[in-house]
MOPAC internal coordinates of N, CA, C and O (Angstrom, degrees):
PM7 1SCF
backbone

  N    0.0000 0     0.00 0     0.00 0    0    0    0
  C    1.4420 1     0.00 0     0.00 0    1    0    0
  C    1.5153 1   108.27 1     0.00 0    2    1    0
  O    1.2310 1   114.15 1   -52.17 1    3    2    1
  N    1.3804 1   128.68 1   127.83 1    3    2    1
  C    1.4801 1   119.44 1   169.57 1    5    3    2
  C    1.5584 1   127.19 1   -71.15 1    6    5    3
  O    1.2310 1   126.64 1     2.92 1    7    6    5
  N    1.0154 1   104.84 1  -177.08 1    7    6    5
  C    1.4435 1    98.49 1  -165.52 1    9    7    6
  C    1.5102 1   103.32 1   -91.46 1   10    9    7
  O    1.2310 1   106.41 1   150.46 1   11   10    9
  N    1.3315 1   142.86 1   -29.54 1   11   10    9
  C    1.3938 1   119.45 1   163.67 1   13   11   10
  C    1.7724 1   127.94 1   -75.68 1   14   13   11
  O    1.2310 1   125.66 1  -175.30 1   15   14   13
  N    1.0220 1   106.73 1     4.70 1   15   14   13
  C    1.2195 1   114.29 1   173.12 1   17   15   14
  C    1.5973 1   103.29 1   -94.48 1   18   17   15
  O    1.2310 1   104.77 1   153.88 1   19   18   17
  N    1.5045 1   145.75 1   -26.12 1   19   18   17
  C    1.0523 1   153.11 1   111.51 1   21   19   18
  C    0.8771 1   122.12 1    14.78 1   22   21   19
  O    1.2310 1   132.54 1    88.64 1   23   22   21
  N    1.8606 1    93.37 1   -91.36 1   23   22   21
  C    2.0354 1   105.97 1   176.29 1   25   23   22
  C    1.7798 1   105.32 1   -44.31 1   26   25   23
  O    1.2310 1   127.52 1   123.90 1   27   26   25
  N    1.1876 1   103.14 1   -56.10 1   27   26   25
  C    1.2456 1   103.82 1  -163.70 1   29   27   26
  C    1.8342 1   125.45 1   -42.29 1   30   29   27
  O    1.2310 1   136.43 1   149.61 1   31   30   29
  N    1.5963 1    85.80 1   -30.39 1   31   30   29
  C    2.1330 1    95.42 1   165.68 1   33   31   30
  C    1.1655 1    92.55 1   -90.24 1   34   33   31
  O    1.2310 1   105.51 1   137.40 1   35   34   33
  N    1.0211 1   144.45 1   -42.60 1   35   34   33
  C    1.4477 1   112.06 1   175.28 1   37   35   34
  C    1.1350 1   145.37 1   -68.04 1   38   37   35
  O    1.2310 1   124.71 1  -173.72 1   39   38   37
  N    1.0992 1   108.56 1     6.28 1   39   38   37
  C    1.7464 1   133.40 1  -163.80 1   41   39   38
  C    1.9659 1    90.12 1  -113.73 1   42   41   39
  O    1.2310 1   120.55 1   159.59 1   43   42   41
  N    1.2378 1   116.55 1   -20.41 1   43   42   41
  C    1.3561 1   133.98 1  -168.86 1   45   43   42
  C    1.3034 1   121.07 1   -77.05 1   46   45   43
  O    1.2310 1   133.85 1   150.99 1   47   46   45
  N    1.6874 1    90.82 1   -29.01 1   47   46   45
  C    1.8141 1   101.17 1  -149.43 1   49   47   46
  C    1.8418 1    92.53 1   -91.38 1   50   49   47
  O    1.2310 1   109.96 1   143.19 1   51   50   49
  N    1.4642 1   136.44 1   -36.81 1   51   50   49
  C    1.3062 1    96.66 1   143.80 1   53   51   50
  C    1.1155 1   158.85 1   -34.49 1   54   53   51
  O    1.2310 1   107.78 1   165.51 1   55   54   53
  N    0.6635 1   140.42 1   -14.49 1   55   54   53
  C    1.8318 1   164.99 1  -136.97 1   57   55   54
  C    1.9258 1    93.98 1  -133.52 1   58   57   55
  O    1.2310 1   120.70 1   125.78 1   59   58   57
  N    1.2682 1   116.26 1   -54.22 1   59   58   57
  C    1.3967 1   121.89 1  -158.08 1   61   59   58
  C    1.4281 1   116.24 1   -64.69 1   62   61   59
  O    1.2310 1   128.86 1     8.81 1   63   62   61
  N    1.1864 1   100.53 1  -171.19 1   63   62   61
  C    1.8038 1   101.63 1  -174.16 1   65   63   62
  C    1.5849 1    90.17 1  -143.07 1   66   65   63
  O    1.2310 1   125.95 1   -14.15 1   67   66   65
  N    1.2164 1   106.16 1   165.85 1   67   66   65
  C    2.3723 1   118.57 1  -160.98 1   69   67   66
  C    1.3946 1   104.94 1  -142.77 1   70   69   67
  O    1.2310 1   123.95 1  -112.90 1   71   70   69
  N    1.7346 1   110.02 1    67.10 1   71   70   69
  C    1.6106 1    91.99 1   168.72 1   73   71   70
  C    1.7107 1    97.95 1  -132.75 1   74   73   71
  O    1.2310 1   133.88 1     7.55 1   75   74   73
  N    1.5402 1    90.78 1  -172.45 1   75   74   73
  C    2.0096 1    94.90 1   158.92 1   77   75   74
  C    1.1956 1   123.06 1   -63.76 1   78   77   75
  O    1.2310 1   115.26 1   159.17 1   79   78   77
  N    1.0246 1   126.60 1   -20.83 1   79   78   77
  C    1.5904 1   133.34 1  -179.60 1   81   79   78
  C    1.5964 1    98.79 1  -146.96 1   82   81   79
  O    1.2310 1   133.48 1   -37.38 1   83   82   81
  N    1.4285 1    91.54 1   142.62 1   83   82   81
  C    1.4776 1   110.96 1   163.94 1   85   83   82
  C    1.6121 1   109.72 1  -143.57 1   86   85   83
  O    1.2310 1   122.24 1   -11.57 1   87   86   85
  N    1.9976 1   113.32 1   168.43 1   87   86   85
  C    1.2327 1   119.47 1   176.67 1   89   87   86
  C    1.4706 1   106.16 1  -138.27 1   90   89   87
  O    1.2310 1   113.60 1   -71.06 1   91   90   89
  N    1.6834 1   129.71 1   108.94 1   91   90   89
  C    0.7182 1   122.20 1  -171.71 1   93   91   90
  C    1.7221 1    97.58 1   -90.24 1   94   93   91
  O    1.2310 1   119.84 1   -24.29 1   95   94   93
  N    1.2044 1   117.91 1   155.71 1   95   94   93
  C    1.6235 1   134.61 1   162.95 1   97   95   94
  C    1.5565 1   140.30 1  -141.89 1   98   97   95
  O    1.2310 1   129.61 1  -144.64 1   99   98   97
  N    1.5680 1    99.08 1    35.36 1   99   98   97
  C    1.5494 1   104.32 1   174.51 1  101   99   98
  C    1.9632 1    84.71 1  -174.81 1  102  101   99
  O    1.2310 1   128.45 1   -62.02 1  103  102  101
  N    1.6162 1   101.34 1   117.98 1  103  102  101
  C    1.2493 1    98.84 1   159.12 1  105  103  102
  C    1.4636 1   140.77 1   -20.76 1  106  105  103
  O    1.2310 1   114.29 1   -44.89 1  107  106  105
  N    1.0618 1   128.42 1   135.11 1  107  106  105
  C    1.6555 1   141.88 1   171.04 1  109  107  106
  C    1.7265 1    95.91 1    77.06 1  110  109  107
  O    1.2310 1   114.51 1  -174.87 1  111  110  109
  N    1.2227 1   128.00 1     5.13 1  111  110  109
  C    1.3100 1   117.32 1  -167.62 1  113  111  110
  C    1.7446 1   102.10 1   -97.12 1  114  113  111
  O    1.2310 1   121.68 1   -72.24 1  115  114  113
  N    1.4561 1   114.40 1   107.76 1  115  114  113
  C    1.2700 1   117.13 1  -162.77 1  117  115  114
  C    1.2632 1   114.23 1   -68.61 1  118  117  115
  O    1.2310 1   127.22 1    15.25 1  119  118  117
  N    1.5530 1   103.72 1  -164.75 1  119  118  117
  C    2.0133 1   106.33 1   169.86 1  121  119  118
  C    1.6134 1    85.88 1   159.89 1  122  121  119
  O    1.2310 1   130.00 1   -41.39 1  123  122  121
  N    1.3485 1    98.33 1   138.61 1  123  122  121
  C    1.6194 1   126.88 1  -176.18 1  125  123  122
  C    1.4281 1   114.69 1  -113.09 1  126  125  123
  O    1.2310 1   126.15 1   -81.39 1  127  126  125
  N    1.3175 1   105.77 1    98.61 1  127  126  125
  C    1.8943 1   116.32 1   174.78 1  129  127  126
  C    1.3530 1   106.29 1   -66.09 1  130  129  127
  O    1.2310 1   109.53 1   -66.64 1  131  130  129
  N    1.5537 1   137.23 1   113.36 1  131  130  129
  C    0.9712 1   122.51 1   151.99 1  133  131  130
  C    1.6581 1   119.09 1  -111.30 1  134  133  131
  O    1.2310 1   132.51 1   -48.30 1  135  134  133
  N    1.8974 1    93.43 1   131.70 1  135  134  133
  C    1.3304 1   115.83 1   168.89 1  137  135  134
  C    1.4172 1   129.74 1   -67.57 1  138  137  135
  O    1.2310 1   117.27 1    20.27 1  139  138  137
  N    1.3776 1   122.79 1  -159.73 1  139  138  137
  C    1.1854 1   116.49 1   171.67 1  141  139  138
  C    2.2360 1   103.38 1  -100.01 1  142  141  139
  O    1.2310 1   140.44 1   160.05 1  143  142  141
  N    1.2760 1    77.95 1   -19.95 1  143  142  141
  C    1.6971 1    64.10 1   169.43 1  145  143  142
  C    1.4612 1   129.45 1  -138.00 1  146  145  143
  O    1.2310 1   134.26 1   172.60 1  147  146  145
  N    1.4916 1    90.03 1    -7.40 1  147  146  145
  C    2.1467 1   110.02 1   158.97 1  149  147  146
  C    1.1761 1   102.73 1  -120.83 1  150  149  147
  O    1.2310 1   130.63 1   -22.36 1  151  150  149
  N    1.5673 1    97.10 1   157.64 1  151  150  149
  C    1.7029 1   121.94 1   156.82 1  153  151  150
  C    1.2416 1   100.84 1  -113.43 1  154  153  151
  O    1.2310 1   116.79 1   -45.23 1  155  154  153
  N    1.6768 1   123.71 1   134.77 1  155  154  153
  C    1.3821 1   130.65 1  -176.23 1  157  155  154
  C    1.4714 1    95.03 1  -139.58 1  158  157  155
  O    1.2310 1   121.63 1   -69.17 1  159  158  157
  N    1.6346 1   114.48 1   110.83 1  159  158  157
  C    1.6585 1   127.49 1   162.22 1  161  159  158
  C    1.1742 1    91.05 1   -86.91 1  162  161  159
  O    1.2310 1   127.97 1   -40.79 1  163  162  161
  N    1.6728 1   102.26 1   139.21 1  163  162  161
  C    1.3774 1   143.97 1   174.79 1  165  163  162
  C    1.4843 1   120.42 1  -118.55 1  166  165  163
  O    1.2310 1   126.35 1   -45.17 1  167  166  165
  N    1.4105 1   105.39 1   134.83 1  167  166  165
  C    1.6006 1   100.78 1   173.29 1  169  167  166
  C    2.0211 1   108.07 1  -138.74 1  170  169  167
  O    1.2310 1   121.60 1     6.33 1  171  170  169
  N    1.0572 1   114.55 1  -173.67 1  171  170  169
  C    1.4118 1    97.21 1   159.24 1  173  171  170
  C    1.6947 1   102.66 1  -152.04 1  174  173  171
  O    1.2310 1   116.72 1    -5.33 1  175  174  173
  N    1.4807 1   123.84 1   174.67 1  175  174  173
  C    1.3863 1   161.73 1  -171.59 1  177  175  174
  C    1.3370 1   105.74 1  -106.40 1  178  177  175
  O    1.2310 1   112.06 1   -22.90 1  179  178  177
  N    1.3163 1   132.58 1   157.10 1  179  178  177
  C    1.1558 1   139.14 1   124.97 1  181  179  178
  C    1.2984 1   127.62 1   -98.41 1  182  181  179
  O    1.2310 1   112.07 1   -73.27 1  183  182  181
  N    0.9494 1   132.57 1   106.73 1  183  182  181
  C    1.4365 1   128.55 1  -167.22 1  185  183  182
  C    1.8063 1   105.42 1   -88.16 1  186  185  183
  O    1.2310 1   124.50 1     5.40 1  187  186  185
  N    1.0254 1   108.97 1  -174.60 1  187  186  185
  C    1.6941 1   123.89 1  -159.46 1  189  187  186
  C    1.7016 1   105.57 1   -60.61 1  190  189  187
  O    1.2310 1   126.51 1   130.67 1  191  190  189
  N    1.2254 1   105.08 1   -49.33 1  191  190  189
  C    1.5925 1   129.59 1  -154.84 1  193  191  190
  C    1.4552 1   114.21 1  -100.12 1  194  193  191
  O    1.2310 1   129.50 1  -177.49 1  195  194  193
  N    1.4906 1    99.30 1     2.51 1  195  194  193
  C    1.7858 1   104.03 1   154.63 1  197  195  194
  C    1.7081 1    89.11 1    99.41 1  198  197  195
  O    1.2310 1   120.61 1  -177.67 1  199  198  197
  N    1.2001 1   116.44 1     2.33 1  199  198  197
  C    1.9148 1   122.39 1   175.83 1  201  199  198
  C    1.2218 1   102.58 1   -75.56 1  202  201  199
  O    1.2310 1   115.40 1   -34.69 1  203  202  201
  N    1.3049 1   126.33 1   145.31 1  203  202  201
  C    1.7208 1   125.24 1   147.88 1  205  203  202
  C    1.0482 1   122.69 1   -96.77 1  206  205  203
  O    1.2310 1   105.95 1   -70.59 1  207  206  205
  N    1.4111 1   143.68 1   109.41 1  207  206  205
  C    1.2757 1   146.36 1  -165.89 1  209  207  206
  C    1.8801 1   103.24 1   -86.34 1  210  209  207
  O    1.2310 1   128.66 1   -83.21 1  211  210  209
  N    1.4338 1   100.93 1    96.79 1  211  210  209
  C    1.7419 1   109.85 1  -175.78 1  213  211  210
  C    1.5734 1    83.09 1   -79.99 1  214  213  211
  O    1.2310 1   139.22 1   -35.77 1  215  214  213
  N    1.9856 1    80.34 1   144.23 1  215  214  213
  C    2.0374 1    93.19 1   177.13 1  217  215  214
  C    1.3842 1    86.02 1  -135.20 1  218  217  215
  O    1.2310 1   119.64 1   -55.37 1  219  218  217
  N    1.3633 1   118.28 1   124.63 1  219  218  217
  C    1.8292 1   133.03 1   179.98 1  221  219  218
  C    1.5895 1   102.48 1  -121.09 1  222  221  219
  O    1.2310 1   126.84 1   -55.83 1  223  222  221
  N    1.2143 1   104.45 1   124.17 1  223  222  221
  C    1.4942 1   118.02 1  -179.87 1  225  223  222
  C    1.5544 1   102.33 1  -109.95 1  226  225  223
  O    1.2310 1   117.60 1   -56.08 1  227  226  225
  N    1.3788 1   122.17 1   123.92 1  227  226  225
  C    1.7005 1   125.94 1  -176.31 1  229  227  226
  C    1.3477 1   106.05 1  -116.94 1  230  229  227
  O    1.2310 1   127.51 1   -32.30 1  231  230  229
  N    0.9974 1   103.16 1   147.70 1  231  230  229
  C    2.1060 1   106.32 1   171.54 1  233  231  230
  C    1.3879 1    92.09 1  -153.15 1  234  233  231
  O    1.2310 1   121.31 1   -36.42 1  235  234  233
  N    1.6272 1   115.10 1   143.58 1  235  234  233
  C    1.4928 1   119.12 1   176.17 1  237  235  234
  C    1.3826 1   105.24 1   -97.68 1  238  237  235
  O    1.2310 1   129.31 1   -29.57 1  239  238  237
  N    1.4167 1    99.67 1   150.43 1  239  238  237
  C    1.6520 1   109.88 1  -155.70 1  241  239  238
  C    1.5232 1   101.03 1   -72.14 1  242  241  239
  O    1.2310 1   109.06 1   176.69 1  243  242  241
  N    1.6774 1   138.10 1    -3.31 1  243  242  241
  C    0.9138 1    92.25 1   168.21 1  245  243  242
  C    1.7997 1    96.86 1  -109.41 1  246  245  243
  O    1.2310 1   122.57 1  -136.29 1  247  246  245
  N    0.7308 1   112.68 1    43.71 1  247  246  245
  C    1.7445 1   120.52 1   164.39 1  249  247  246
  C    1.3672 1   106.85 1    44.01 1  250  249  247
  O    1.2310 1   111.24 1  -140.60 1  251  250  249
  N    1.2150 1   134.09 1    39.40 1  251  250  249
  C    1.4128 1   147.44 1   163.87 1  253  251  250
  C    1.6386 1   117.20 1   -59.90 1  254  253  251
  O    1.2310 1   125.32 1   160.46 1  255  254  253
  N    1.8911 1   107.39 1   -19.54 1  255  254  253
  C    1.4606 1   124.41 1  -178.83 1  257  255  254
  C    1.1566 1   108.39 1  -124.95 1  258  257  255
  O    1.2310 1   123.01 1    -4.83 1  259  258  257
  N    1.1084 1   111.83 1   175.17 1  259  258  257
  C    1.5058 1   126.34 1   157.27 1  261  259  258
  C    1.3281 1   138.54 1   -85.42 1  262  261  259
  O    1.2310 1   100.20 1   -68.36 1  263  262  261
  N    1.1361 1   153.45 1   111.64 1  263  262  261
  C    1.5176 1   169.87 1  -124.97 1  265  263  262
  C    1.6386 1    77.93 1   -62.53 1  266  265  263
  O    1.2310 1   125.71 1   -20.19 1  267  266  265
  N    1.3605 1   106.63 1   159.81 1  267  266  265
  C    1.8223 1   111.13 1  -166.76 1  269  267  266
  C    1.8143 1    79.66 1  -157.52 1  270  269  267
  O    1.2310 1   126.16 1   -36.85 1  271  270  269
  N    1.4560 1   105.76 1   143.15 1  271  270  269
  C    1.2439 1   110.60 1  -164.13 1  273  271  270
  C    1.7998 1    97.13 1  -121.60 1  274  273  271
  O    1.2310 1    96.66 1   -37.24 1  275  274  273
  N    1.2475 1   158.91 1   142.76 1  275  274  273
  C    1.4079 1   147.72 1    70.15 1  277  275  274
  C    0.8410 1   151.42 1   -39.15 1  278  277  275
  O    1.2310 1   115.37 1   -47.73 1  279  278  277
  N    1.5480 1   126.40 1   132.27 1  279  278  277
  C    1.4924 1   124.28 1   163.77 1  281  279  278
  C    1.5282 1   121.00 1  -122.79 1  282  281  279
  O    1.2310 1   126.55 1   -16.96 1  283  282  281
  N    1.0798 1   105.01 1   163.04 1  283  282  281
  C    1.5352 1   118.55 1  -164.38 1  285  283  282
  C    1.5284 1   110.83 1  -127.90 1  286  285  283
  O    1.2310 1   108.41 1   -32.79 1  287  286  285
  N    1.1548 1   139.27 1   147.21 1  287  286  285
  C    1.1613 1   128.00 1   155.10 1  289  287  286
  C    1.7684 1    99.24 1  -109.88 1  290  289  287
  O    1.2310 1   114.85 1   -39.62 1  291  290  289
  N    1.5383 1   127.36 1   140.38 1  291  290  289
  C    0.9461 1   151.17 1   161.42 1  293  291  290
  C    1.2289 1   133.81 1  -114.66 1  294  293  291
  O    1.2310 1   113.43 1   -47.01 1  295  294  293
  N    1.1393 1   130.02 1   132.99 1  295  294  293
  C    1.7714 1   153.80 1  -178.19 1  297  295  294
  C    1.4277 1    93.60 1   -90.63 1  298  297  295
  O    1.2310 1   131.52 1   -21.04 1  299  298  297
  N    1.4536 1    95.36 1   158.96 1  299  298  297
  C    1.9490 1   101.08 1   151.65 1  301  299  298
  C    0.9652 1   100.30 1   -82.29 1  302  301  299
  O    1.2310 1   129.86 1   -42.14 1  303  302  301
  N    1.1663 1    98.59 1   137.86 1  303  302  301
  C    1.5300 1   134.47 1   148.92 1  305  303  302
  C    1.9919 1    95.94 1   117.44 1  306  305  303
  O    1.2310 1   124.21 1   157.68 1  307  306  305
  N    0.8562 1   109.53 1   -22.32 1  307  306  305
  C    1.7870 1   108.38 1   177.99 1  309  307  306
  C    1.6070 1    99.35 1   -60.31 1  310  309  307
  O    1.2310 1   132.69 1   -36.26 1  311  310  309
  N    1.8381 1    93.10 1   143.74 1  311  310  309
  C    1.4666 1   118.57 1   160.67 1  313  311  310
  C    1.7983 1   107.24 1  -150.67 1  314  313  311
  O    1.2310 1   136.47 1    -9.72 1  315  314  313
  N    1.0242 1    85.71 1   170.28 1  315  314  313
  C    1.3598 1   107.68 1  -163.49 1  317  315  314
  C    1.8657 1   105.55 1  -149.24 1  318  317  315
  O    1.2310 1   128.09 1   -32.16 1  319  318  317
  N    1.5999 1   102.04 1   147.84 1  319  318  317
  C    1.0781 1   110.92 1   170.35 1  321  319  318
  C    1.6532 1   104.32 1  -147.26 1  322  321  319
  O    1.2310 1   124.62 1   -39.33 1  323  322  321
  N    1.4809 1   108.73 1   140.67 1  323  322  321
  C    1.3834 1   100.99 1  -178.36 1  325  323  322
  C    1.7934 1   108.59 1  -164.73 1  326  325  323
  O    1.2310 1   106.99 1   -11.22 1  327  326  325
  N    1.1752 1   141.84 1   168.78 1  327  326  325
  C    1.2818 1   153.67 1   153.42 1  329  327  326
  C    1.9155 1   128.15 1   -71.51 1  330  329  327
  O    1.2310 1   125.21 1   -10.49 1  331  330  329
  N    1.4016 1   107.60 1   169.51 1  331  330  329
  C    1.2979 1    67.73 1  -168.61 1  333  331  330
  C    2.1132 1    69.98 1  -124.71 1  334  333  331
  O    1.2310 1   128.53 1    -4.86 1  335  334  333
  N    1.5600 1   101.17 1   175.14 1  335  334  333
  C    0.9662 1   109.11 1   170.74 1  337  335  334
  C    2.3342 1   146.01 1   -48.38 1  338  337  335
  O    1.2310 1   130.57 1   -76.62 1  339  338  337
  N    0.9155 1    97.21 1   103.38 1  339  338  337
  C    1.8008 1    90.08 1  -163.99 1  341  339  338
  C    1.8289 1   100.26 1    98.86 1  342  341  339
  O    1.2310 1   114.22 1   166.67 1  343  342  341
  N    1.0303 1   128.55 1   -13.33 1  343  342  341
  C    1.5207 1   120.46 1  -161.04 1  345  343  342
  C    1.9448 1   112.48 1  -117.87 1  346  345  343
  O    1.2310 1   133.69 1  -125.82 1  347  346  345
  N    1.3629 1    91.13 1    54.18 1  347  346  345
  C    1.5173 1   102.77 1  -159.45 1  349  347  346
  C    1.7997 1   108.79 1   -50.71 1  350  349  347
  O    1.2310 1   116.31 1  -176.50 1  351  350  349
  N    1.2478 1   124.62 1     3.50 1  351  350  349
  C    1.5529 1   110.34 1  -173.00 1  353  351  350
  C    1.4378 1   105.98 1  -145.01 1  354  353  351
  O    1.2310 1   126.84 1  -131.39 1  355  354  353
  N    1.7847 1   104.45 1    48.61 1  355  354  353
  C    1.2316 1   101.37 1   169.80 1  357  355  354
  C    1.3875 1    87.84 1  -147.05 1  358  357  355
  O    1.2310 1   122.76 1   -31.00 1  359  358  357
  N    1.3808 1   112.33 1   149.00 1  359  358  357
  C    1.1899 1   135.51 1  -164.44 1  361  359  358
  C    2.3097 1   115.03 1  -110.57 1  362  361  359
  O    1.2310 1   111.89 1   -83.90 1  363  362  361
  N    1.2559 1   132.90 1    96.10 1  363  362  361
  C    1.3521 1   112.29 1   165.40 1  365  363  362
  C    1.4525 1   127.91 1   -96.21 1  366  365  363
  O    1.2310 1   117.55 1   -47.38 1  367  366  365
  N    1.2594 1   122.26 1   132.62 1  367  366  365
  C    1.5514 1   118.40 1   161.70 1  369  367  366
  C    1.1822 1   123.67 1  -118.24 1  370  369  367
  O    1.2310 1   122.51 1   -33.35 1  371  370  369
  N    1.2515 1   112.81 1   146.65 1  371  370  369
  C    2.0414 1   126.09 1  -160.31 1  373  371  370
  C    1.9438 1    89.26 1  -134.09 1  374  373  371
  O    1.2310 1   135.78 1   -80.97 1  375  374  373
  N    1.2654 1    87.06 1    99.03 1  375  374  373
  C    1.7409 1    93.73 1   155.39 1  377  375  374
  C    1.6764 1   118.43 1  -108.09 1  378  377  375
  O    1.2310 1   116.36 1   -42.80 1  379  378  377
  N    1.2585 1   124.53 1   137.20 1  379  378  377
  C    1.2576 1   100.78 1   159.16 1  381  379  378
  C    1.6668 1    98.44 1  -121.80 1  382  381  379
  O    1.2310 1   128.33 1   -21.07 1  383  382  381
  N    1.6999 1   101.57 1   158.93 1  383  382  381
  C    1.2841 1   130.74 1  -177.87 1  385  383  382
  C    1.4973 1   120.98 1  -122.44 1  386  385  383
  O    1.2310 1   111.93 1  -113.49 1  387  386  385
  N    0.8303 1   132.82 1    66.51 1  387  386  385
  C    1.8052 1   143.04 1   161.65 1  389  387  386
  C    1.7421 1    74.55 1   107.77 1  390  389  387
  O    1.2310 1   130.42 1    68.66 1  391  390  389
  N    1.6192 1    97.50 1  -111.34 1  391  390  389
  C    1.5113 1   118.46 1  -161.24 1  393  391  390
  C    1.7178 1   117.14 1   -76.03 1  394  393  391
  O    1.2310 1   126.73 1   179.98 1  395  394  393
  N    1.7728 1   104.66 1    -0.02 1  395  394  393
  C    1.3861 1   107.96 1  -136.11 1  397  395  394
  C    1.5618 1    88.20 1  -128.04 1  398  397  395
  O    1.2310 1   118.44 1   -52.71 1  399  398  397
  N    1.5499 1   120.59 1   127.29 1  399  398  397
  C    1.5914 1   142.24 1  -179.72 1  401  399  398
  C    1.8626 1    95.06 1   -97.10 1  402  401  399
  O    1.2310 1   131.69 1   -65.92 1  403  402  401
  N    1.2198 1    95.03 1   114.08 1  403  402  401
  C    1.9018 1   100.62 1   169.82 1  405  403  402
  C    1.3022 1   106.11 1  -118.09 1  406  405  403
  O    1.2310 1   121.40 1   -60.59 1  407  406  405
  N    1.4869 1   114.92 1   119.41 1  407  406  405
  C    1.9638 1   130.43 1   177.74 1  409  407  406
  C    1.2825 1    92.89 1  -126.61 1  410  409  407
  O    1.2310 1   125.04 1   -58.98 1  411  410  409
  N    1.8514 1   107.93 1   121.02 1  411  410  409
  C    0.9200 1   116.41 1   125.31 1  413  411  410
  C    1.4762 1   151.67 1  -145.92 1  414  413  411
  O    1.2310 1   101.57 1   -11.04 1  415  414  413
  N    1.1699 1   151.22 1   168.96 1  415  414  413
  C    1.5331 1   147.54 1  -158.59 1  417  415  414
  C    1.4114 1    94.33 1  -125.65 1  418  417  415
  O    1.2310 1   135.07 1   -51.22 1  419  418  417
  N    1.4908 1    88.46 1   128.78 1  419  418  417
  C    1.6418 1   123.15 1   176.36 1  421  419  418
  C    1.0264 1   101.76 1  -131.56 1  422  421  419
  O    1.2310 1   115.49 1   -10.09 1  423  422  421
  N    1.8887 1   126.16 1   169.91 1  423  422  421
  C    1.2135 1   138.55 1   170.69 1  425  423  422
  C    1.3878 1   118.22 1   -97.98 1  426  425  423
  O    1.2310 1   106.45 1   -61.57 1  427  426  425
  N    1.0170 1   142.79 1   118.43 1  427  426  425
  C    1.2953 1   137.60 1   156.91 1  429  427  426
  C    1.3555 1   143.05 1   -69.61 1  430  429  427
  O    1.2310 1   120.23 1   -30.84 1  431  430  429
  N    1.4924 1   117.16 1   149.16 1  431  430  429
  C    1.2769 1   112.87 1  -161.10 1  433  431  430
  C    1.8987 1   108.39 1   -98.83 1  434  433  431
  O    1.2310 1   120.59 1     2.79 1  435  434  433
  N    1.2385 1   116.49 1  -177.21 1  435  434  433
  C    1.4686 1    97.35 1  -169.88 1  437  435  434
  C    1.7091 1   134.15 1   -78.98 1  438  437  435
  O    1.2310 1   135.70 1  -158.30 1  439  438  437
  N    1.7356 1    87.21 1    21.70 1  439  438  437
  C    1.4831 1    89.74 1   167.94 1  441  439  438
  C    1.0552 1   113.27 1  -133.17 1  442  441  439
  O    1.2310 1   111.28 1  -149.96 1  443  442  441
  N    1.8321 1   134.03 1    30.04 1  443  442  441
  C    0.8650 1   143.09 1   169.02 1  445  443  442
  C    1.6770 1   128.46 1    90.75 1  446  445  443
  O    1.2310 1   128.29 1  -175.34 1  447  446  445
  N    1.0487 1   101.65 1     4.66 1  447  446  445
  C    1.6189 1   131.92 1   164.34 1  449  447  446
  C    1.4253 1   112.53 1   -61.64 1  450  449  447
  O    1.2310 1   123.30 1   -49.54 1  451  450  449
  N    1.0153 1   111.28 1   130.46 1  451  450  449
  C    1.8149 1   120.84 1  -176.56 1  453  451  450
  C    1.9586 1   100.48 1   -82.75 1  454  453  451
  O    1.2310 1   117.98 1   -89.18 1  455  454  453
  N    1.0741 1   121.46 1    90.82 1  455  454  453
  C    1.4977 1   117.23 1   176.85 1  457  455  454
  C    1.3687 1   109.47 1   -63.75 1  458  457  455
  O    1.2310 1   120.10 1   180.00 1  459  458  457

């Protein structure tokens, strides 16, 4: 990840909100999912074509790595559920709903099931 894309969550994390679930609803307006073994700030874009391009920045809490960035482009009505790399028992999902970005982190069980 470079370093102004960095600053830029960090410049964010005032602004943000710190739970298991969050709902963002107006571009650039952040919010920080924390898991049991990442924290991933989220923001979103609107792109041209009515898409929101979600940008999720993750770092594992005990910071052994370096912040690892995704993006997504999303429609209404798209969701997604997925893992994140090295962090086999945590679970993220990104729905969006009309105007409205839904993240949240669950734990998973050992077959990949969100308990």
């Amino acid at each position: 990840m470079n370093s102004s894309a960095f600053a830029f969550a960090l410049a964010m994390a005032p602004l943000a909100t710190q739970a298991a679930e969050i709902t963002l609803n107006a571009p650039f307006a952040g919010g920080t999912v924390s898991g049991a073994l990442t924290d991933m700030s989220v923001y979103y874009t609107q792109a041209e074509d009515g898409a929101f391009t979600v940008v999720a920045t993750y770092l594992a809490k005990d910071a052994a790595a370096q912040p690892a960035r995704l993006m997504m482009e999303m429609q209404d009505g798209d969701a997604l559920r997925f893992g994140l790399p090295g962090h086999p028992g945590e679970l993220y999902s990104i729905e969006r709903d009309g105007s409205d970005v839904h993240v949240r982190a669950a734990a998973a069980d050992w077959s990949g099931r969100a308990s």
